[in-house]
N, C-alpha and C positions, 0 to 999 in steps of 0.2 A: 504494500500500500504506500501509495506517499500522501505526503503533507501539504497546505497550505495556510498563507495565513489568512485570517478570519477576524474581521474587526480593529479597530484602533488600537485594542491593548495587544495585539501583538499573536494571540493565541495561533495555536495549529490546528486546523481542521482536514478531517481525510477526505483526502479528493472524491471518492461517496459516501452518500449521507444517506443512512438508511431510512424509511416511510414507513411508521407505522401504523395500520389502519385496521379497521372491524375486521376483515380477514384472516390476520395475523393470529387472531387467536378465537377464529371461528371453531375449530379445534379442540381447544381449551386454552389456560393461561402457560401451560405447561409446553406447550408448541410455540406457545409465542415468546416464553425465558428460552427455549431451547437455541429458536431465531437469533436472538441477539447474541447470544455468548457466544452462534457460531460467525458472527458479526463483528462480534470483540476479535474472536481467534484472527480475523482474516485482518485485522487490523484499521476496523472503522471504526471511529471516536465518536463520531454524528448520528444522533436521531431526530426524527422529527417524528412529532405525533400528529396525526390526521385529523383527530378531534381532540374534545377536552372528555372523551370518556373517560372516568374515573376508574376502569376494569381497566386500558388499556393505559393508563399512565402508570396503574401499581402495577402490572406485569413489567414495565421497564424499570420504574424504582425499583423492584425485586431482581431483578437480572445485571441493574448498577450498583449494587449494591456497595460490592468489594474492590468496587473500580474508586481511587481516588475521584471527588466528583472534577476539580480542577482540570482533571485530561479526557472527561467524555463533553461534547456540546448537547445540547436538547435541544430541539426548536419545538412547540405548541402552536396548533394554529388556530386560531382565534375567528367566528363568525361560520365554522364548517359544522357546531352545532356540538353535540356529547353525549350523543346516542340516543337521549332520550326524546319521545317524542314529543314534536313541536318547539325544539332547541335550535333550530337553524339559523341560521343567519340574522344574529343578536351582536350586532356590533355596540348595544347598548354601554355607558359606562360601568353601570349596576351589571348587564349579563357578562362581561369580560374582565371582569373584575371578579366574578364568583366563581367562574370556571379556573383562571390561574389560580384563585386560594384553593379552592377545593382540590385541583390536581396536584397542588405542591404537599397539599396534606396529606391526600392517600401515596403519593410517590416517595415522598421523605425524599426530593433532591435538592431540597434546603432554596433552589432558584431556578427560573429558567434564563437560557443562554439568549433565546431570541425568540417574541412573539409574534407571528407570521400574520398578520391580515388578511384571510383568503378571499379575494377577489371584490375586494369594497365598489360599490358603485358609489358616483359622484355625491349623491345625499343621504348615503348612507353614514358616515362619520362627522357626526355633530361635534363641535367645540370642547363640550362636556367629556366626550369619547374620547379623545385627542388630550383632554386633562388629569383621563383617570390613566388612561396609556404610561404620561408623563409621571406620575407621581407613581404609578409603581413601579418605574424605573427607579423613580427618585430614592424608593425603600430596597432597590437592589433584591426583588421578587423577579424582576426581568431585567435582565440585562443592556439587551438591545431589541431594536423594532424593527418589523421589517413589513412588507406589505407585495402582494402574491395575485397574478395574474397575465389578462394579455389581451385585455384591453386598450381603448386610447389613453382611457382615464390613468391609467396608469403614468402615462405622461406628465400630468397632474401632479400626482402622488412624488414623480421623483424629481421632480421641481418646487418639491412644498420644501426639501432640505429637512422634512418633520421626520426621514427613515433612516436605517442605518442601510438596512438591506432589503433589494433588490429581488421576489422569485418571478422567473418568468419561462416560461417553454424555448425550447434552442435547440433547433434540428440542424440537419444537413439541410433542409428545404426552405429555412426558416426566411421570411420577407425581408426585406427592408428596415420596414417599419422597427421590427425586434431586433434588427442588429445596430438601427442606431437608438432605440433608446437602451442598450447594454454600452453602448459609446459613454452615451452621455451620463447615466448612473458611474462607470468608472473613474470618468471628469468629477463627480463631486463625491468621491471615494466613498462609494455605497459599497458595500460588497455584495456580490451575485451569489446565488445559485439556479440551478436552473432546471427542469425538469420536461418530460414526454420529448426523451430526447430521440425517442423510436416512436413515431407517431401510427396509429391506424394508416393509416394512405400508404405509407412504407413498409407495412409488417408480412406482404407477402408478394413474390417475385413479379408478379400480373400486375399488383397497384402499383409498386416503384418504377415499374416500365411505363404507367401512365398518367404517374402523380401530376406531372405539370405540360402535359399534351392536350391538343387543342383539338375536340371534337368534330368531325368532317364528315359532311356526308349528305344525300340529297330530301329529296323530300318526305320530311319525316326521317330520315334515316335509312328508311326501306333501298330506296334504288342505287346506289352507289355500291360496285362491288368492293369483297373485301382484299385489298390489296395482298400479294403472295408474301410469304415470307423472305427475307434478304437477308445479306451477310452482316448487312449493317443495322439490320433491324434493333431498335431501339440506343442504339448511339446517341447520348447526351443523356440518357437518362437515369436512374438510379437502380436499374436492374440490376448494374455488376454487385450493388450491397448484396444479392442472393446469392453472388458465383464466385465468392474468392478462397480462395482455400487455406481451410484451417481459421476462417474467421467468421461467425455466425452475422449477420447482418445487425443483432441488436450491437453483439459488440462491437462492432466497425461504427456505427452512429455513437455509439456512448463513448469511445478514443475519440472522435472528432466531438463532440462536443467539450471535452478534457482537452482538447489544443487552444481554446480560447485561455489566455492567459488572466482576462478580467474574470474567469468564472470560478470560484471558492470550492465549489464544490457540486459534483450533482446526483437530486435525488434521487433514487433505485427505488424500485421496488421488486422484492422476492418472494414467492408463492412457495416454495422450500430453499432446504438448504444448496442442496446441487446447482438450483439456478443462482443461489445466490454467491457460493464460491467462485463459478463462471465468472461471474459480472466483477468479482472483486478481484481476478487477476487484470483484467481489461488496465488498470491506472500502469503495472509496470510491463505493458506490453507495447512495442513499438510498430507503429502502422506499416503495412509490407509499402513497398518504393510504390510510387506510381500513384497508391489510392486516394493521396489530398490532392492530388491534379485531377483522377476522374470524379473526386466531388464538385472542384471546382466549375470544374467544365457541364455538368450535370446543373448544377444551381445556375450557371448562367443563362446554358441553354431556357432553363426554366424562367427564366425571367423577361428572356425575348419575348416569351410564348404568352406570355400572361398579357 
């Protein structure tokens, strides 16, 4: 695993950061300590919790236990709700303010590292939210703030200078749009992470061949035959992520999303351990020659086309 740093004071965070969510310990709790310890082995210091469910915060306080708390990071994200019903999207001062106390109580991890704002819309963060935020930084319950999506509004948010960090999704495919506002977060040293770095549209050889291809065809589609196969059929597009050998397509997306230098870290998610050992050799694996040139070329092609 390697290192990064992560926020002003200096810390190290591993370049993945594990997601923990309902699934994790659909199971039981016992699947879900299992997860992390073999999370620790692989040498990820990072978790994020998906909600502020209180089942899913003690299954991690229980699995950090014996870990100095100084060397693991937590993120909590804030407004994705806590399992129970009718908890969603309470960016309230009062609702996120009960959920960090509540979670820091059943978890015993004395703080969190950084609370994550999933996906705020514009009048969803009142003053008052924005004050409760600040003062439980101020009491050192949270560390740092951070604010999560992929939005415009997000633009907003990292122009307000009110965040520390940065989550946003960061493909090979990814727009414009997302790669300059991870520009501009950089310029005023937000720190990133980033996540759905293997998106649906890429996840299988047929969609990356026509993730960013332009639809042709005649009336209705019906009359136009279907052109034959060629040697250069699908050239410029992201097909090769199916055809390289020795490297699974997630992991080829997840190494290139780790070449951005502005990115701290990115989030994973593991359904067991097998996928999750996979994903956590990817940070000391070096990409075969050639394949940041055919993403290149793939993403620009894609950009003509658009």
């Amino acid at each position: 695993m390697r290192y990064r740093p992560f926020g002003q004071a200096g810390q190290a965070v591993s370049a993945l950061t594990l997601s923990l969510g309902p699934r994790d310990i659909a199971k039981g709790p016992e699947a879900g300590r299992e997860l992390i310890y073999s999370a620790l082995e692989a040498g990820i210091n990072s978790y994020r919790l998906e909600t502020a469910d209180p089942v899913l915060a003690e299954v991690l306080g229980q699995a950090l236990q014996h870990v100095e708390r100084k060397l693991v990071q937590v993120s909590l994200t804030l407004g994705a709700g806590d399992g129970r019903r009718g908890s969603d999207r309470d960016f309230s001062a009062e609702g996120m303010t009960s959920a960090i106390d509540r979670a820091l109580q059943i978890s015993n991890l004395g703080w969190f590292d950084l609370a994550l704002l999933h996906e705020p819309a514009d009048h969803e963060l009142p003053q008052s939210s924005l004050n409760a935020l600040k003062a439980l930084r101020a009491t050192e319950r949270v560390r740092l703030l951070g604010v999560s999506g992929d939005g415009d509004v997000m633009d907003t948010y990292v122009s307000t200078g009110a965040f520390d960090v940065l989550a946003t999704p960061f493909h090979v495919n990814s727009q414009w749009q997302i790669r300059s506002r991870l520009r501009v977060a950089r310029e005023s040293d937000m720190a990133i992470f980033v996540y759905d770095y293997f998106p649906e549209s890429l996840d299988t050889a047929k969609k990356a061949a026509n993730a960013h291809q332009e639809k042709k065809g005649g009336l209705f589609g019906f009359l136009s035959p279907k052109p034959k196969a060629g040697p250069l059929d699908h050239a410029g597009t992201f097909a090769f992520l199916h055809s390289t050998n020795n490297w699974p397509a997630e992991a080829i997306c997840l190494a290139y999303a780790l070449t951005d230098p502005a990115v701290s870290s990115v989030l994973i998610n593991a359904s067991d351990i097998e996928r999750l050992n996979m994903l956590a050799m990817v940070p000391d694996r070096d990409m075969p020659p050639g394949l940041a040139a055919q993403i290149e070329m793939a993403r620009v092609a894609g950009a003509k086309a658009a």
